[in-house]
C-alpha positions in Angstrom: 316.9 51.8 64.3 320.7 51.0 64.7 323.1 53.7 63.6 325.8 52.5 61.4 329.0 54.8 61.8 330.5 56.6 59.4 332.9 58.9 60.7 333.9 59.9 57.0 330.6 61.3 56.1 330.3 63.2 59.8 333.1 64.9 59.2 332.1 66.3 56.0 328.9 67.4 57.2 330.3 69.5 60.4 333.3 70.8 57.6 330.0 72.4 55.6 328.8 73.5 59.0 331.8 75.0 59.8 332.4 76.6 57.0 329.2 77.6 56.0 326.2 77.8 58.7 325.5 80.7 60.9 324.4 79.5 64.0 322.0 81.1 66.3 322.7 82.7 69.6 325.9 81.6 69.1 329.6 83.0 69.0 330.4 81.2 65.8 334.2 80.4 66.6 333.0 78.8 70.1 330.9 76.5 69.2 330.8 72.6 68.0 327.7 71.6 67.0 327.0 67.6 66.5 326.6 66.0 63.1 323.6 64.1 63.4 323.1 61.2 61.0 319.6 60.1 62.2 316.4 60.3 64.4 313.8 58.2 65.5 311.3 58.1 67.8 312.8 59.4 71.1 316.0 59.1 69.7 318.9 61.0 67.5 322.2 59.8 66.5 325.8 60.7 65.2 327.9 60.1 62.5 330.2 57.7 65.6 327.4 55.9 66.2 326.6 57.4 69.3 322.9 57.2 70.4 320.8 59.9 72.3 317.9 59.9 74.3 316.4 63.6 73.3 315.6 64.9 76.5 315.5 68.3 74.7 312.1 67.6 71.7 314.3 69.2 69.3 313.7 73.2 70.9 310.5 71.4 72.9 308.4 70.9 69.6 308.9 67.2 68.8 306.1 66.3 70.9 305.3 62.9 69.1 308.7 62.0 68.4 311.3 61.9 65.4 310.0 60.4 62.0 306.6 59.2 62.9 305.7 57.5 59.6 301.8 58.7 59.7 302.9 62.2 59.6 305.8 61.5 57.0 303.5 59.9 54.9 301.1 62.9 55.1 303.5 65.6 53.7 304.5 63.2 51.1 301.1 62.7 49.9 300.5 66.5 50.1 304.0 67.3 48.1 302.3 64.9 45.5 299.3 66.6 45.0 300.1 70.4 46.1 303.3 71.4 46.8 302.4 74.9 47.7 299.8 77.4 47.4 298.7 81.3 47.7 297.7 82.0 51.5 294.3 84.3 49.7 292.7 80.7 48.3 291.1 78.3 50.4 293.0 75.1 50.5 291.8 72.0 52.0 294.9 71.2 54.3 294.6 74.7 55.4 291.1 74.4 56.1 291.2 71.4 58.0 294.1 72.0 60.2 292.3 75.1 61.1 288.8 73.5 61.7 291.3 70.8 63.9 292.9 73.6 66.0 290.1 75.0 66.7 288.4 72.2 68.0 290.8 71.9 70.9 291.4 75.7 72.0 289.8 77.0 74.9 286.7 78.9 74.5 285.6 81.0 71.5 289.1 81.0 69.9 288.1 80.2 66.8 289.4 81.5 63.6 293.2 80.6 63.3 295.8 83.2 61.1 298.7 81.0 60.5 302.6 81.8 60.6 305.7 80.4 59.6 306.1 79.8 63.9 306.0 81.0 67.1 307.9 84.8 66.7 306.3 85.7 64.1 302.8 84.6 66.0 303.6 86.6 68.5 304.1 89.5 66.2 300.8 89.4 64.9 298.8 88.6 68.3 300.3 92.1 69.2 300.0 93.4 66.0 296.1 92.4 66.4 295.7 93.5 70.3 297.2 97.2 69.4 294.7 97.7 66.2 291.3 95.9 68.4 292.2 98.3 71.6 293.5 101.4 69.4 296.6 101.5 72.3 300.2 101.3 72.2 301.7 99.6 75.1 302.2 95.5 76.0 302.8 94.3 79.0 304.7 91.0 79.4 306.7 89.2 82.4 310.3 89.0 83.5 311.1 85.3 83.2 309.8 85.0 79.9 310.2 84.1 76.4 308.5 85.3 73.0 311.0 84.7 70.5 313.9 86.6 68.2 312.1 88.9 65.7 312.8 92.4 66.9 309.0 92.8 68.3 309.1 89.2 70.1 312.4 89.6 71.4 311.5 93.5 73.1 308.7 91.7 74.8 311.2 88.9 76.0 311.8 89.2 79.8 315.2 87.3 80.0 318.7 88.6 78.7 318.0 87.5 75.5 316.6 90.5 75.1 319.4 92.9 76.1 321.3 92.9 72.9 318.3 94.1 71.2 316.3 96.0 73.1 315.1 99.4 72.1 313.6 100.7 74.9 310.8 101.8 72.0 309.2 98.7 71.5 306.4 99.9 73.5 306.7 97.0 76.0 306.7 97.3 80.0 308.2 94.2 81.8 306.8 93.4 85.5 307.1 90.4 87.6 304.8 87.7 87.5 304.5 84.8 90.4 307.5 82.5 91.3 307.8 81.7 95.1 310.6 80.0 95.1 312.6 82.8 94.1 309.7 85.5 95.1 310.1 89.3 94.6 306.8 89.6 96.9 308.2 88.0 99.8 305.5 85.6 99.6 306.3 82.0 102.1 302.9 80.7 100.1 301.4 80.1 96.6 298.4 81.8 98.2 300.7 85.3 98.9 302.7 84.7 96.0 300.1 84.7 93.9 297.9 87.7 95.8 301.5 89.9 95.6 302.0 89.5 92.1 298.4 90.5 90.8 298.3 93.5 93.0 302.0 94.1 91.3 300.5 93.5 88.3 297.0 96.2 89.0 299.8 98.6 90.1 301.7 98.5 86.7 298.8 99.0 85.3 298.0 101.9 87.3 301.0 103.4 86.8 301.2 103.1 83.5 298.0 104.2 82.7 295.2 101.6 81.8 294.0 103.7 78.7 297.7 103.1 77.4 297.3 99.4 77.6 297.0 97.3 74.7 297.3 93.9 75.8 299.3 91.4 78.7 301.0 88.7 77.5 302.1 85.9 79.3 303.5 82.2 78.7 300.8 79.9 80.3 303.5 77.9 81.8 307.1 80.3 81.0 309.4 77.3 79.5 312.6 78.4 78.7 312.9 80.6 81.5 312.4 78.1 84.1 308.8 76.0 84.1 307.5 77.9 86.5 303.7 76.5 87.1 301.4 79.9 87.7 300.2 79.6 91.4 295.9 78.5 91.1 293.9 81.8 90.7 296.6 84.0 89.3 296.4 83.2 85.5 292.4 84.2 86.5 293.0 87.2 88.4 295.1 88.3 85.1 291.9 87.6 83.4 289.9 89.4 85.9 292.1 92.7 85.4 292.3 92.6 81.4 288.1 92.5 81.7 288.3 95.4 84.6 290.7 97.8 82.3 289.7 96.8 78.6 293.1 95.0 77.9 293.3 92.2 75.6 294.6 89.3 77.2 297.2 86.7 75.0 298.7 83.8 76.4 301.8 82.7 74.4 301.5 78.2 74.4 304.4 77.8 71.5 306.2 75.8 73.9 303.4 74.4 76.4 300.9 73.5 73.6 299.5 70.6 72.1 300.1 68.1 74.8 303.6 69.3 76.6 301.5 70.1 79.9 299.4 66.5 79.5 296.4 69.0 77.9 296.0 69.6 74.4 297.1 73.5 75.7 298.2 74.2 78.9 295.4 77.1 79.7 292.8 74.1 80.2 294.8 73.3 83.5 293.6 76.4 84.8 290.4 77.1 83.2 291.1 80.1 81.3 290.2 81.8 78.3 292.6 84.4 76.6 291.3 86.9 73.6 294.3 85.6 72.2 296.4 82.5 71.8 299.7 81.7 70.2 301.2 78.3 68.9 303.9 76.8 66.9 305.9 73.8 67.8 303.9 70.8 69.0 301.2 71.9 66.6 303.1 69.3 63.8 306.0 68.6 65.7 308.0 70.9 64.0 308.1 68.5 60.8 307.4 71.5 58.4 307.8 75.5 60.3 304.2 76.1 61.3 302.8 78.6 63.8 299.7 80.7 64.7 297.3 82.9 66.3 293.9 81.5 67.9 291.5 85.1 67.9 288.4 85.2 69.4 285.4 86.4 68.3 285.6 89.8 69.9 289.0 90.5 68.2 287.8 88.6 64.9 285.0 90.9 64.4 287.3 94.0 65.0 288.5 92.7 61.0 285.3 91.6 59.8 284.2 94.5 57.4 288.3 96.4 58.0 291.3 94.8 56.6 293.8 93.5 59.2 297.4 94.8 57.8 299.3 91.8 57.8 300.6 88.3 55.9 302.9 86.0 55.3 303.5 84.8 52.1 303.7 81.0 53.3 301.1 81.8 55.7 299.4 78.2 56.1 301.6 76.3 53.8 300.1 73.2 52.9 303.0 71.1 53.5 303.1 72.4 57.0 299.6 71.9 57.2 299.3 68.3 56.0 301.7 67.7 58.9 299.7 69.5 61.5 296.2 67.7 60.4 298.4 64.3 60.2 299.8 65.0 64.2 296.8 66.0 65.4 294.8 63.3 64.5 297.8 60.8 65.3 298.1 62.7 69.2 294.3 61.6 69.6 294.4 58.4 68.0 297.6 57.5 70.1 296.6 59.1 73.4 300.0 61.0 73.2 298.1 64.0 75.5 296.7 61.5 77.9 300.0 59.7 77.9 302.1 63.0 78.9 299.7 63.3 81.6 299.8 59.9 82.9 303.6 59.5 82.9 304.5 63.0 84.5 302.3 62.3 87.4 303.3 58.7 87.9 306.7 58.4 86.8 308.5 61.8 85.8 307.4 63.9 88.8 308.0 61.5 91.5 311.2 60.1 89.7 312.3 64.0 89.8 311.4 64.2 93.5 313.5 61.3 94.4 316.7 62.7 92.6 316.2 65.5 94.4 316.5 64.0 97.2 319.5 62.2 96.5 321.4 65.3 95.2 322.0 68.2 96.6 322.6 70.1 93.4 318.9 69.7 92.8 317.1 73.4 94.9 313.3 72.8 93.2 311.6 70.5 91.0 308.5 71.7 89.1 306.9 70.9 86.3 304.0 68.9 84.7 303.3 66.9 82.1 306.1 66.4 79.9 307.1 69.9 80.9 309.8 69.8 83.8 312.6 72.0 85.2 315.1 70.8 87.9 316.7 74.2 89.7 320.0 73.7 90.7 321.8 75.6 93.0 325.3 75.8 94.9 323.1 75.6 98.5 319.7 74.0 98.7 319.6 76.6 102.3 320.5 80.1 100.8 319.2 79.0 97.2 322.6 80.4 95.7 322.4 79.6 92.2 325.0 76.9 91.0 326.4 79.5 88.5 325.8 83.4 88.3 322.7 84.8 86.4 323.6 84.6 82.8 327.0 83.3 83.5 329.3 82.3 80.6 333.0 81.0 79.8 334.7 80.3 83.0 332.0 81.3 85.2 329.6 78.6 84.0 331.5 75.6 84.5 329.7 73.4 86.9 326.5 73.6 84.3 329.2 72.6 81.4 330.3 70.1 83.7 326.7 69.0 84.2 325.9 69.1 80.8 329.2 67.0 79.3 328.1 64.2 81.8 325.0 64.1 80.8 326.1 63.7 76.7 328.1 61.1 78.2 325.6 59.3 79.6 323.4 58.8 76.6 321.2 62.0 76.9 321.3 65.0 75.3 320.0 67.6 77.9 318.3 71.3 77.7 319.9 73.8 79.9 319.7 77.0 80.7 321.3 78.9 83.2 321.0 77.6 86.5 318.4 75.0 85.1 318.1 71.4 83.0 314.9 70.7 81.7 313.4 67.7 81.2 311.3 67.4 78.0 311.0 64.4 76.0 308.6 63.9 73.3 305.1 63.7 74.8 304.9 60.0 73.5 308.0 58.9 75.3 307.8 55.3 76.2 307.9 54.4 80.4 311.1 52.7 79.6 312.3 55.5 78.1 312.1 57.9 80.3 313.3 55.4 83.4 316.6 55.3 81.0 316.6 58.8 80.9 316.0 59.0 84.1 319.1 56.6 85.2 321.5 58.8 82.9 320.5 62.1 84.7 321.0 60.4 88.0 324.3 60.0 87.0 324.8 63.0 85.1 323.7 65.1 88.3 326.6 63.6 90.2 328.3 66.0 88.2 327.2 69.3 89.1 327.3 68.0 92.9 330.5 68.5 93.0 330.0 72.2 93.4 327.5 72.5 96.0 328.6 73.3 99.0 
């Protein structure tokens, strides 16, 4: 689609927004969000006429894209014939979008609970771990992300967290695997990996295992960096939950449904939580859906004892339509198969040659449609182009990145020292070169101040 400007009706929209809206982890007064007047496909637009690439997904959930018209059609069927319903009543969208889900997790995760999204999934996976185990503590990584409700954002490893935290959440942070900023010391995947589980057994130790409800961990952290577990660790973490009676969750809200080229990212590594969270991708954030996958060892702690918990929108079956209608289009299309394809022959090495190229760009990683370029000051010391959680003045190369990159026709996600790169998981191979040409320009940018 072509946007037609119309500057008029742009301005009134961010005049309402302005006057009105309450933005989120924002300083109100600060801030100057975009009007958009459209989206399509890999594509948003503004009131100016100004065209995007979406390198962002939305907040990583649009993984098939703005406005796909199976998945429109779906929810307007649904709103035709059932708007909404009681969570207690068995509902046929419900129902099949669970029986769909649960096709495609990992092991014997089979009965889903449904959410309104990924914090509040989270919530309840811990929720569920603490009554199953009868124990009070969670362990969860530094360099990590679980959301902003008052549980999910204790368990959060990044500063995020800080403004919030109540050191009485119950929650002990440790360090899990990331060589290229290692806390072990570790010069290989193989050390980094070896380090950070006997870290992680010493924690345990120390805390006491009996005290131990469950470890949660991103599959692949995304916010926090993309940092791709070392082979064997996310194993050995399994190893130690079975050793010490700890139920083991893996948080996929960002990394499921096809982000990593698999419908969730713990098939890369061949692993099979008690627990599972999910949100995003799941419908592509058309209509606020989330969950918890629980297998049947922590399903049959509830089978004859109530579990304490709901949501009254619980499995909504707007949301639900819209999930059954994006699964079935990711498998018709071959959106998971096409993530895959493209970040191994065009996104990865594309990456890898801008690194080469500039020397803002200290590590690529990623997979998928799932990618983080680290830039730094010094590719030799690793100095980070801006401080740790930098802000106003202090973060001005990464402003200066990110303006260039607007300029240039994509709309980037960045955080802290980092860009990601994560388009919809159906991105075109033209697409993403064009994306591709725009952050090669846009990096140019933060170049400037490397030394």
């Amino acid at each position: 689609m072509t946007p037609q400007p119309n500057p008029e009706v742009g301005a009134a929209v961010k005049a309402a927004d302005r006057a009105h809206v309450f933005h989120s982890w924002s300083a109100q007064e600060l801030i100057d969000p975009l009007a958009v007047a459209g989206a399509e496909g890999s594509y948003f637009w503004d009131y100016d006429g100004n065209r995007y690439l979406d390198l962002t997904s939305g907040l990583v959930f649009t993984n098939i894209g703005y406005q796909h018209p199976k998945v429109v059609a779906a929810i307007q069927e649904q709103a035709a014939r059932m708007t909404t319903f009681a969570p207690a009543f068995a509902v046929e969208a419900r129902s099949e979008a669970a029986r769909l889900i649960a096709e495609r997790t990992p092991g014997d995760l089979d009965k889903i609970f449904f959410t309104n999204g990924g914090a509040d999934a989270v919530e309840h996976a811990v929720r569920m771990a603490r009554l199953h185990t009868g124990r009070p503590k969670v362990l969860s990584a530094y360099r990590s992300y679980h959301g902003g409700t008052q549980q999910a954002v204790n368990i959060t490893g990044d500063p995020r967290r800080w403004a919030s935290d109540s050191a009485a959440a119950g929650v002990v942070h440790f360090w899990a695997p990331f060589l290229y900023r290692s806390r072990f010391y570790a010069e290989t995947e193989e050390q980094e990996c070896a380090r950070a589980l006997e870290h992680l057994e010493t924690t345990i130790a120390f805390e006491g295992p009996s005290t131990i409800a469950a470890i949660l961990l991103e599959t692949v952290p995304g916010t926090a960096g993309i940092m791709l577990p070392p082979p064997g660790y996310l194993a050995g973490v399994r190893e130690l939950c079975d050793k010490y009676g700890i139920v083991f969750i893996l948080d996929e809200v960002m990394a499921g449904f096809g982000r990593t080229g698999e419908w969730f990212a713990a098939d890369l590594y061949g692993v099979t939580p008690d627990l599972m969270t999910f949100a995003k991708g799941v419908n592509s954030g058309y209509v606020p859906l989330g969950g918890v996958a629980i297998s049947g060892a922590v399903a049959e702690t509830f089978a004859k004892r109530p579990y304490p918990g709901g949501l009254t929108y619980s499995g909504h079956p707007l949301a639900c339509a819209a999930a059954v209608a994006t699964i079935k289009v990711m498998a018709e299309e071959g959106i998971v198969r096409n993530a895959a394809r493209l970040g191994a022959e065009v996104l990865g090495p594309a990456l890898r040659e801008l690194a080469e190229r500039h020397p803002s760009v200290g590590e690529v990683r990623g997979v998928g449609m799932f990618w983080a370029l680290e830039l730094v000051k010094n590719r030799e010391t690793r100095e980070p182009l801006v401080p740790y959680n930098a802000s106003g003045a202090a973060n001005a190369p990464m402003a200066a990145f990110t303006s260039a990159a607007k300029s240039s026709g994509i709309w980037p996600f960045v955080n802290m020292n980092r860009t990601h790169v994560v388009p919809p998981c159906n991105v075109s191979e033209a697409e993403l070169k064009e994306g591709l040409a725009a952050l090669d320009t846009a990096l140019s940018a933060a170049d400037e101040h490397t030394e």
